[in-house]
KEKOL-885040 format. One record per residue (C-alpha): z negated, y negated, x negated; chain; residue number from 1. Coordinates in steps of 0.02 Angstrom, whole numbers, plus 50000, padded with zeros to 5 digits. Example, Ala and Ser with C-alpha at 12.3 -4.5 7.8 and 13.67 -1.06 7.14 Angstrom:
- z:y:x:c:k
- 49610:50225:49385:A:1
- 49643:50053:49316:A:2
This chain:
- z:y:x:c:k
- 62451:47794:53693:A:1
- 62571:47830:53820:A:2
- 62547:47959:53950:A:3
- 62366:47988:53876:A:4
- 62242:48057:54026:A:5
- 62072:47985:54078:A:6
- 61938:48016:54179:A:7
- 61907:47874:54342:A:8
- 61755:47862:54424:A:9
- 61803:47929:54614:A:10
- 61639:47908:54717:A:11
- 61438:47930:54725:A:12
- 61354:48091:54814:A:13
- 61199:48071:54881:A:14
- 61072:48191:54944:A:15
- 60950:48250:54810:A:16
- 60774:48176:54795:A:17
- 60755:48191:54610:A:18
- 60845:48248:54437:A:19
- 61022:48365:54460:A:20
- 60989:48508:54352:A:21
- 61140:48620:54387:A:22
- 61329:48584:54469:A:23
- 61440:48736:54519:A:24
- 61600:48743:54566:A:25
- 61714:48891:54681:A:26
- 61848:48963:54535:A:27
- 61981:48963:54698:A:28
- 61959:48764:54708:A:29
- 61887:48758:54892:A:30
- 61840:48612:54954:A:31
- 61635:48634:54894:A:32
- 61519:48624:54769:A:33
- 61327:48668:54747:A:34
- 61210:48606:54661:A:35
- 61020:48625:54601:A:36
- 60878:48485:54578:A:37
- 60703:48452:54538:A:38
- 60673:48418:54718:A:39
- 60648:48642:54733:A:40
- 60818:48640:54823:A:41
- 60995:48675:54812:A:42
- 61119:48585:54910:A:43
- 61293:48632:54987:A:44
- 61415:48498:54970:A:45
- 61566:48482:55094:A:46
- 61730:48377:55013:A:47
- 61828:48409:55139:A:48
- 61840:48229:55189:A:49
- 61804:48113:55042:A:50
- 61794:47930:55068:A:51
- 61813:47851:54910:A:52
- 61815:47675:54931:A:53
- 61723:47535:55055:A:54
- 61785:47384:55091:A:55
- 61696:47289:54958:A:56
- 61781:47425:54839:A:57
- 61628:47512:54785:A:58
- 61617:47679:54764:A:59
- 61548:47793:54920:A:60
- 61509:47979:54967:A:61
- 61661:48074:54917:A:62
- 61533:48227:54994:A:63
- 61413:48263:55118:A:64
- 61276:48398:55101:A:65
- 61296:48509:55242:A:66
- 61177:48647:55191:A:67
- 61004:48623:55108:A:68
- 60953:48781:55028:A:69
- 60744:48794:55035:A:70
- 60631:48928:54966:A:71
- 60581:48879:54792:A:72
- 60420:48836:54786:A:73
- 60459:48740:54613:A:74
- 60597:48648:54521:A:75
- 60764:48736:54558:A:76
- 60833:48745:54363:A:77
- 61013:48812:54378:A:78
- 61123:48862:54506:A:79
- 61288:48962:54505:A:80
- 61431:49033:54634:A:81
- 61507:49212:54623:A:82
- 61677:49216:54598:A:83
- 61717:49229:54802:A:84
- 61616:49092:54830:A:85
- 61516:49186:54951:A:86
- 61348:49181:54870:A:87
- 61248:49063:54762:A:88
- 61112:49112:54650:A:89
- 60971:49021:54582:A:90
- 60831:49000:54458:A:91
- 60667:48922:54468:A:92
- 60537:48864:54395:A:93
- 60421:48968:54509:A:94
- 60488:49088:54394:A:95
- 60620:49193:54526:A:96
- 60783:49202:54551:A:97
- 60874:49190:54734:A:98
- 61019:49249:54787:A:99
- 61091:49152:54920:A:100
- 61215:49193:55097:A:101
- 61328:49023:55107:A:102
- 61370:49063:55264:A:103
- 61196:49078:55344:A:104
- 61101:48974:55206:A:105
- 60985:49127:55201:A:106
- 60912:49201:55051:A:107
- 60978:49388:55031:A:108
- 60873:49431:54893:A:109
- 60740:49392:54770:A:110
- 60717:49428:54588:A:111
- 60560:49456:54539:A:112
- 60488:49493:54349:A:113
- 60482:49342:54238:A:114
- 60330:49301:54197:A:115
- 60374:49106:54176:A:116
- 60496:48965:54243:A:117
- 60688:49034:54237:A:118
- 60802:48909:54158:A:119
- 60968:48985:54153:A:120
- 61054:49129:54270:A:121
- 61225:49186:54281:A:122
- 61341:49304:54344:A:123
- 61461:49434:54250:A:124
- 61644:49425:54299:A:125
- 61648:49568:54420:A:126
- 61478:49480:54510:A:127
- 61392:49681:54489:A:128
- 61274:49588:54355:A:129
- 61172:49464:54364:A:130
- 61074:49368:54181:A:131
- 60911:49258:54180:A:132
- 60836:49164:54039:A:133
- 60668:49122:54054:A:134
- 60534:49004:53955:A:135
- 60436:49196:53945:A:136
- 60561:49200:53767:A:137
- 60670:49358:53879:A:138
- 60806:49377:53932:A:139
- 60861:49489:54099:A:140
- 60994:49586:54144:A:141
- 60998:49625:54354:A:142
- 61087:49711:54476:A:143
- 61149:49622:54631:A:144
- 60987:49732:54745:A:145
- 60888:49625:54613:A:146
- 60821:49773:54511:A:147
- 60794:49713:54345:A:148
- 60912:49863:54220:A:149
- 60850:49791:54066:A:150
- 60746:49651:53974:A:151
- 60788:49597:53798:A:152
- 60650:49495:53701:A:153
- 60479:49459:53744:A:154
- 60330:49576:53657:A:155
- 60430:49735:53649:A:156
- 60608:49687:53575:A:157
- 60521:49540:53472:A:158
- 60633:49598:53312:A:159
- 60794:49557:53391:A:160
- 60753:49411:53534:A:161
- 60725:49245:53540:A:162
- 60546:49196:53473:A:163
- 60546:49014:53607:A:164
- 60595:48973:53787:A:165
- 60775:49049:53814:A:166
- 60841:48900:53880:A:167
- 61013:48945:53920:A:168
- 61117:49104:53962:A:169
- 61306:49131:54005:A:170
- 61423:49304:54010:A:171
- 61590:49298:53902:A:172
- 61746:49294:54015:A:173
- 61822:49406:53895:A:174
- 61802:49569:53977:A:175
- 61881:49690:53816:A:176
- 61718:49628:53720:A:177
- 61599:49584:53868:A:178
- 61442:49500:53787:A:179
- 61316:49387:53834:A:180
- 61263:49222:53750:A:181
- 61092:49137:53740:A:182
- 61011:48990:53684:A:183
- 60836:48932:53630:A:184
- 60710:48822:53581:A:185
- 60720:48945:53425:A:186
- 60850:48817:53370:A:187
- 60964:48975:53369:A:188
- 61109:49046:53478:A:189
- 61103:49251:53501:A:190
- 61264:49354:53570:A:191
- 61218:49517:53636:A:192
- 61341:49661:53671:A:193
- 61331:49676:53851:A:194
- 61362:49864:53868:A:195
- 61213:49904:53788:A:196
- 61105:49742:53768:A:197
- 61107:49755:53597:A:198
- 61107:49584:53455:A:199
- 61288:49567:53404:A:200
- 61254:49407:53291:A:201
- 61120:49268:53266:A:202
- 61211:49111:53279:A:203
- 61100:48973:53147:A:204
- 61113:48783:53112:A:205
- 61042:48673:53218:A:206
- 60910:48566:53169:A:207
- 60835:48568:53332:A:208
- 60801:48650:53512:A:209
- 60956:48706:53579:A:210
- 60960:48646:53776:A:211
- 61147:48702:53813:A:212
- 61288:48848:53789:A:213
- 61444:48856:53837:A:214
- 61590:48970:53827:A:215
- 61769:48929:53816:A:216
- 61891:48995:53958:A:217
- 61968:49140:53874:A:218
- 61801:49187:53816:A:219
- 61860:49150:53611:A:220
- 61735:49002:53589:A:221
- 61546:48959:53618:A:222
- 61498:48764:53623:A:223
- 61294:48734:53570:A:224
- 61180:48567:53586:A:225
- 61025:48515:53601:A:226
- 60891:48414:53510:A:227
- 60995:48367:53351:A:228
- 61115:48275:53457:A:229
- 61269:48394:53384:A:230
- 61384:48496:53473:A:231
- 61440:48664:53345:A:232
- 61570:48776:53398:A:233
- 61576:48949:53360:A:234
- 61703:49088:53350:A:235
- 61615:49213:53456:A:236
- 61706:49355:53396:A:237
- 61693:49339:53199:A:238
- 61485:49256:53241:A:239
- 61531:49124:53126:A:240
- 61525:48927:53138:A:241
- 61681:48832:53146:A:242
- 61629:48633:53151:A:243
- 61523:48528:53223:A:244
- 61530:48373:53333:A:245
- 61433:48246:53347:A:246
- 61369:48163:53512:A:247
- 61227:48031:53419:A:248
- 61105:48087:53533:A:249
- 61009:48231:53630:A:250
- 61125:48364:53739:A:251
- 61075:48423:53895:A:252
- 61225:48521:53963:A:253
- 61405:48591:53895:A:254
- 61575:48627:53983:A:255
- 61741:48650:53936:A:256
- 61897:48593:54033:A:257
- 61978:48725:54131:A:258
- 62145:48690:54067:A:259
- 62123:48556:53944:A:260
- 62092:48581:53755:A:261
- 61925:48458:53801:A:262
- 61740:48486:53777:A:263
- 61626:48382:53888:A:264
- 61432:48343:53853:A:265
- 61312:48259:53933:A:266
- 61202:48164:53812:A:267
- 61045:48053:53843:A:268
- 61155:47920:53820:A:269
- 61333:47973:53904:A:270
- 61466:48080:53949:A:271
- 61570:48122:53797:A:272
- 61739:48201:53810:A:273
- 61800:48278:53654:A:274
- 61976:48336:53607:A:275
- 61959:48478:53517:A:276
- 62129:48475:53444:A:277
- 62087:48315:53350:A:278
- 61912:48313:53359:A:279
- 61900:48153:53416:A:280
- 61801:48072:53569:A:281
- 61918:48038:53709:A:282
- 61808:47952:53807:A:283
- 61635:47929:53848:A:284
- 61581:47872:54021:A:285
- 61408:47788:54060:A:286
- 61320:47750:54215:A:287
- 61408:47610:54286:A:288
- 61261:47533:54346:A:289
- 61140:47435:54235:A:290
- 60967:47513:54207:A:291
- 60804:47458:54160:A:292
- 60708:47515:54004:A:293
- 60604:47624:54100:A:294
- 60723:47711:54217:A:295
- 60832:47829:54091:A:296
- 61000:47841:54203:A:297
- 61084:48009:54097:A:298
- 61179:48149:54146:A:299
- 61103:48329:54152:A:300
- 61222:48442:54210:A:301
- 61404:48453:54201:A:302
- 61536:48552:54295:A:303
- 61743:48554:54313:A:304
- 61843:48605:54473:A:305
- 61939:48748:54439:A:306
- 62096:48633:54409:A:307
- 62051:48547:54294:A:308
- 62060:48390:54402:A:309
- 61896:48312:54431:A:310
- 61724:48322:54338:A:311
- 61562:48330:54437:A:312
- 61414:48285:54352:A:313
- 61245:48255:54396:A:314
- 61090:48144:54331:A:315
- 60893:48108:54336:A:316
- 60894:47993:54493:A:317
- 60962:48134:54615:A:318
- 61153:48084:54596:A:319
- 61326:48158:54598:A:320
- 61456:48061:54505:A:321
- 61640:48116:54542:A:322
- 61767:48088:54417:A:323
- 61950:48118:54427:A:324
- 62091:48153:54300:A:325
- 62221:47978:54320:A:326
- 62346:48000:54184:A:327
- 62402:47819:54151:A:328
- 62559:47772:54048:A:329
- 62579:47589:53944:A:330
- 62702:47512:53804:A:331
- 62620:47485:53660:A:332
C-alpha cells in the first residue's frame, strides 16, 4: 500500500443551529466556502486562518462564519456559488430561490413561481442560467433577472416529467452537449437537452427515492442514490447504466473528486470514498464522536475544494467537518 492517499480529519466548523443541507465551494480555490442549513440561513465561511489543533490536540475551527445570510423564511435546502464566486444562490423551503451579493450579504434577487419547497438549484457554466427542482414534481429553468424561461413537468408536461418531488438538479459541464440532470422520488433520473428543455433519456433502476445526482468533471458521468442505499453510474451520453455501488445504507448527497478517479457519498451511516477504477471502498469516515441511539450523527451534504485537497462535509447537528488529502507511504 505504499504511497496510497487518505483523507485526515483537519478541524470542526461551527456556526449553524441545525442540519447542513448544502456545502459549496469557489472553483478558483479562495479561501471560502458557503453553506445552507435547516436553521433558514446560509453562512459565509472565512479559512483564511485555520487553527487546526488545541493544545489537548483536539480538533478546532479551521473557519469562522463571517457573513450570515437571512431572508428565508423556511429551511434553506441547497446552496451554490457562480463560477466568480461573487454570488451565491439559494433554495428554500418557503419555496423561492435567492440570489445573493457576497460582498454586501444582500439579496439581489428573488425567484418566485414554485408552488412548493425548492430542493435543488444550480447554475449553468456561463452563470446566464439558473435550474430549480422543486417538491411541486417541476423543474425550472431562470434567467439571472429571475424570470422564469421555462418549466418542465408539473400538470402541463406530465408525459415527459417527473411524476414525485424533484429532489435534485445539476447542469452538465460538458458544454458541446449542454443538458441538465434531475432526480426524484420517482425512483428515476431524467436528462433533458438544455437548448430546448426537451427529455433526452429516462434513466431507471433504483428500487427507491432517489435523494442525490451528481455529475462527473468532464461532464461524461452521472452518480445516483437514494433510498436503496446504491450508488449507479451512468454514461450520460449513451443514457445507459454502467454499474452500481453499493453504500449498505440510505444516500443523502453525491460528489466526485475534482481530480481524483473517487466518488464520495454520504450515507446514514458514513462517508464512503469509492475508487472508481477498482470499484472498491477506499475509505469510509464516521463521526468521530460517539452518539447515542437517538441522536443520528450522519453526513448530508458533501463538497470538494477545487484541488482536490480537502473534503467539506456537513451533518444533522449543524457541523462542518474538514478533511484533508495526507498521502502516507509504509513497507509492507
Amino acid at each position: 500500500m505504499a504511497g496510497q492517499e487518505s483523507l485526515v480529519l483537519a478541524g470542526v466548523m461551527r456556526g449553524h443551529n441545525d442540519m447542513v443541507t448544502a456545502i459549496a465551494a469557489p472553483i478558483d480555490n479562495s479561501p471560502f466556502i458557503v453553506s445552507s442549513s435547516r436553521d433558514k440561513s446560509v453562512l459565509v465561511w472565512d479559512l483564511t486562518n485555520p487553527v487546526q489543533v488545541t493544545q489537548d490536540n483536539t480538533a478546532t475551527d479551521y473557519g469562522v462564519p463571517f457573513r450570515r445570510l437571512t431572508g428565508h423564511s423556511h429551511f434553506v435546502e441547497d446552496v451554490v456559488l457562480s463560477s466568480d464566486g461573487q454570488f451565491a444562490l439559494s433554495g428554500s423551503w418557503d419555496g423561492e430561490l435567492r440570489l445573493w451579493d457576497l460582498s454586501t450579504g444582500v439579496t439581489t434577487r428573488r425567484f418566485v413561481g414554485h408552488e412548493k419547497d425548492v430542493l435543488s438549484v444550480a447554475f449553468s457554466i456561463d452563470n446566464r442560467q439558473i435550474v430549480s427542482a422543486s417538491r411541486d414534481r417541476t423543474i425550472k429553468l431562470w434567467n439571472t433577472l429571475g424570470e422564469c424561461k421555462y418549466t418542465i413537468g408539473g400538470d402541463l408536461g406530465a408525459s415527459e416529467g417527473h411524476t414525485g418531488w424533484v429532489s435534485c438538479v445539476r447542469f452538465s459541464p460538458n458544454t458541446f452537449q449542454p443538458m441538465i440532470v434531475s432526480g426524484s422520488w420517482d425512483r428515476t433520473i431524467k436528462v433533458w437537452n438544455l437548448t430546448n428543455c426537451k427529455l433526452r433519456s429516462t434513466l431507471s433502476g433504483h428500487g427507491g427515492y432517489v435523494n442525490a445526482v451528481a455529475v462527473s468533471p468532464d461532464g461524461s458521468l452521472c452518480a445516483s442514490g437514494g433510498k436503496d442505499g446504491y450508488t449507479l453510474l451512468w454514461d450520460l451520453a449513451e443514457g445507459k447504466r454502467l454499474y452500481s455501488l453499493d453504500a449498505g445504507a440510505i444516500i443523502h448527497s453525491l460528489c466526485f473528486s475534482p481530480n481524483r478517479y473517487w466518488l464520495c457519498a454520504a450515507t446514514q451511516d458514513s462517508i464512503k470514498i469509492w475508487d472508481l477504477e477498482s470499484k472498491h471502498i477506499v475509505q469510509d469516515l464516521k463521526p468521530e464522536v460517539p452518539v447515542a441511539k437517538d441522536q443520528m450523527l450522519y453526513c448530508t451534504s458533501l463538497t470538494w475544494s477545487a484541488d482536490g485537497s480537502t473534503l467539506y462535509a456537513g451533518y444533522t447537528d449543524g457541523t462542518i467537518r474538514i478533511f484533508k488529502i495526507s498521502g502516507y507511504s509504509y513497507a509492507g
